[in-house]
KEKE-3310 file (N, C-alpha, C; in steps of 0.2 Angstrom, whole numbers, plus 5000, padded with zeros to 4 digits):
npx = (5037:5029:5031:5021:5022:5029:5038:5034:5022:5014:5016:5007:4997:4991:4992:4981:4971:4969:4965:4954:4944:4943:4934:4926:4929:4942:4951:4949:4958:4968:4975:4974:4987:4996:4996:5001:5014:5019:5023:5032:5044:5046:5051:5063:5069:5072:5083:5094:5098:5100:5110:5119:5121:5127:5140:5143:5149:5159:5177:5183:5176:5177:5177:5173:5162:5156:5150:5142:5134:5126:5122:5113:5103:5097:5093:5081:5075:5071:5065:5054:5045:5040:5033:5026:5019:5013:5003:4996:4988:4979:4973:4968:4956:4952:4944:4947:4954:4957:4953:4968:4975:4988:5003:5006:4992:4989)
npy = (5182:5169:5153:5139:5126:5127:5127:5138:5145:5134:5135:5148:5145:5137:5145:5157:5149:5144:5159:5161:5152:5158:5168:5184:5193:5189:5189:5204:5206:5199:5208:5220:5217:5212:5224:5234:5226:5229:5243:5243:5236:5244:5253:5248:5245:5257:5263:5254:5255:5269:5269:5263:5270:5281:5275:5273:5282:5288:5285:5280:5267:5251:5238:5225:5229:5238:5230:5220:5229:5232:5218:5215:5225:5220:5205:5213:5217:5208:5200:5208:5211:5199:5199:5209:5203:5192:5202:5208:5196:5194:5206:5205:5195:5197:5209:5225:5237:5238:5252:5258:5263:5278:5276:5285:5288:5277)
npz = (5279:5286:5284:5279:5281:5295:5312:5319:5311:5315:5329:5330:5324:5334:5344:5341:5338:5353:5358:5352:5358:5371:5383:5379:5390:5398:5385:5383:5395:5392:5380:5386:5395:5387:5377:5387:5393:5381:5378:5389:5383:5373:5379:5385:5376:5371:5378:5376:5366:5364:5372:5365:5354:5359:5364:5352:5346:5355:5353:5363:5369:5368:5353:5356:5365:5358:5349:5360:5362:5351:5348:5359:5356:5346:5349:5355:5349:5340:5350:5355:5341:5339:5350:5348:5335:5342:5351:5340:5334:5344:5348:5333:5334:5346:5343:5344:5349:5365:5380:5387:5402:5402:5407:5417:5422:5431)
capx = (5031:5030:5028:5012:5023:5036:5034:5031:5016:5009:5013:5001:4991:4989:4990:4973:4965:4968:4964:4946:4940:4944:4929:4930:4932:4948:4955:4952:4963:4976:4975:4977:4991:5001:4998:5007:5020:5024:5025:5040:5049:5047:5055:5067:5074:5075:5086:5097:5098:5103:5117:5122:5122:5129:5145:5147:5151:5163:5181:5185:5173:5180:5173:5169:5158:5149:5145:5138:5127:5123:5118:5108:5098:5095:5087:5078:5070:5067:5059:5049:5042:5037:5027:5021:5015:5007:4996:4991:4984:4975:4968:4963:4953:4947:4941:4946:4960:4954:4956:4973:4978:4994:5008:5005:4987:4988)
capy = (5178:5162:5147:5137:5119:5129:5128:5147:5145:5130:5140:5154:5143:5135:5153:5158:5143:5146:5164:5161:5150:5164:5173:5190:5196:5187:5191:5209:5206:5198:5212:5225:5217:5211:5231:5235:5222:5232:5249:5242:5233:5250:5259:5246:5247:5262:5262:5250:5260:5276:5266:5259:5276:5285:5272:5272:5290:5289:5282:5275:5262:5246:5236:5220:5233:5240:5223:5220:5232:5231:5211:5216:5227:5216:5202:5215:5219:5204:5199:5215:5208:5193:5201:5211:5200:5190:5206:5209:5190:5194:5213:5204:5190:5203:5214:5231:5237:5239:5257:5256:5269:5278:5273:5292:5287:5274)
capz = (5279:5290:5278:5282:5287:5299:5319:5320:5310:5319:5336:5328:5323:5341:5350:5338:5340:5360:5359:5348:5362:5376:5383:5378:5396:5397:5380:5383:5400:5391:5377:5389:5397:5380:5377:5393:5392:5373:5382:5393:5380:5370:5385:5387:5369:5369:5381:5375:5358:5366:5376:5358:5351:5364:5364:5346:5346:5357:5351:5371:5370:5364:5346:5360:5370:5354:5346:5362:5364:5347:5349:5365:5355:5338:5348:5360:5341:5339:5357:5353:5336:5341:5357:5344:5332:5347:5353:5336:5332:5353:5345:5330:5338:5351:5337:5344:5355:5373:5383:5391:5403:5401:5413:5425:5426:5436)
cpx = (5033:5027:5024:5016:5030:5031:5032:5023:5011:5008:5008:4996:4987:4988:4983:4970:4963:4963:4954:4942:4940:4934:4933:4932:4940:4952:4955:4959:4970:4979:4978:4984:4997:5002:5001:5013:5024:5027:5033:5042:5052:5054:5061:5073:5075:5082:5094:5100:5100:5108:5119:5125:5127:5138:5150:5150:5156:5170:5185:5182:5176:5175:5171:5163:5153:5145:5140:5132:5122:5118:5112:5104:5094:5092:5084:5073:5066:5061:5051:5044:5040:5032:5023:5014:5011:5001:4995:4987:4979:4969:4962:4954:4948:4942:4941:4950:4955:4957:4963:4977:4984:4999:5007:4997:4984:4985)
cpy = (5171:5156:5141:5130:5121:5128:5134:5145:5140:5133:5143:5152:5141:5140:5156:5156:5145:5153:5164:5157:5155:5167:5180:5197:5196:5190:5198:5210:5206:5202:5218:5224:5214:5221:5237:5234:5225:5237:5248:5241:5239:5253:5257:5245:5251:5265:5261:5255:5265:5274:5264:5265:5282:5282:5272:5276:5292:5284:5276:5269:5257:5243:5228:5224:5237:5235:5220:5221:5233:5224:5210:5220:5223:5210:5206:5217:5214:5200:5204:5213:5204:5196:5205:5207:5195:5197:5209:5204:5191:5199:5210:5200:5195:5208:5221:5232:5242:5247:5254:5263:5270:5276:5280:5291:5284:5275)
cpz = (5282:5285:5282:5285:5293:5306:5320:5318:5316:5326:5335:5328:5330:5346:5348:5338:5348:5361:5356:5354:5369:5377:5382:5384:5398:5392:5381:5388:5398:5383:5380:5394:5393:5378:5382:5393:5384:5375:5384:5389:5376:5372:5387:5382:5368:5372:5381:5369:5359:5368:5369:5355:5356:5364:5357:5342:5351:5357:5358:5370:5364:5357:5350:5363:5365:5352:5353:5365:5357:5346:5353:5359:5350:5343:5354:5354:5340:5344:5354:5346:5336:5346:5351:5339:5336:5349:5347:5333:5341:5349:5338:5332:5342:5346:5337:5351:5359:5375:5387:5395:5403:5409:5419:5425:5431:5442)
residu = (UNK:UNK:UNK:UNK:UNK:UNK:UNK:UNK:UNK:UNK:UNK:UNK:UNK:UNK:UNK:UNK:UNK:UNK:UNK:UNK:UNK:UNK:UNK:UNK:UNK:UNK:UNK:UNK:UNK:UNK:UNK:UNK:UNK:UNK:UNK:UNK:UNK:UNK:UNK:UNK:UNK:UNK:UNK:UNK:UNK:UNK:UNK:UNK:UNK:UNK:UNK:UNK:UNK:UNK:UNK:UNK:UNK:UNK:UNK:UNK:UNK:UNK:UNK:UNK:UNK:UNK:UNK:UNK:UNK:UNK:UNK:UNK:UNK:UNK:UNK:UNK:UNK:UNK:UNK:UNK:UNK:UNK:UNK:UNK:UNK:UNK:UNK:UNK:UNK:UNK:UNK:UNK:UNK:UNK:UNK:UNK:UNK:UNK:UNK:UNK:UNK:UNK:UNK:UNK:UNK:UNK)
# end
């Protein structure tokens, strides 16, 4: 939980204030493209975490070259949790997650 006198909070606080005066044409825009931009992060974690896994099953790979694939993945969680919690303070505000096509219907 973010404690009400920390910077984190006042960012939210000033990303929600911003987000509340948004028209709602706009916020869905940047709704649907925060819910894009999670997509990729997804696909890019996942990535990351199969290279992680993949290395640490095998005894070749050195304990410099796990930790850093471990390090890449722990703040790409943390990237990823923060993006998150940004497009669900956008969703709320919006009041309804927007259609968003999938990546092959482009």
């Amino acid at each position: 939980m973010i404690e009400a006198g920390s910077s984190e909070a006042d960012e939210q606080a000033a990303r929600e204030s911003r987000y509340r005066s948004m028209p709602e044409s706009k916020l869905e825009a940047l709704a649907v493209s925060a819910i894009l931009e999670h997509r990729r992060l997804l696909v890019a974690d996942e990535a990351v975490y199969e290279e992680w896994t993949r290395a640490s099953a095998d005894p070749s790979v050195s304990d410099d070259v796990l930790a850093s694939l471990q390090d890449e993945y722990l703040a790409r969680q943390k990237k990823s949790e923060a993006q998150q919690q940004e497009l669900s303070e956008i969703i709320d505000i919006l009041g309804y997650v927007p259609e968003v096509p999938l990546d092959d219907e482009k």
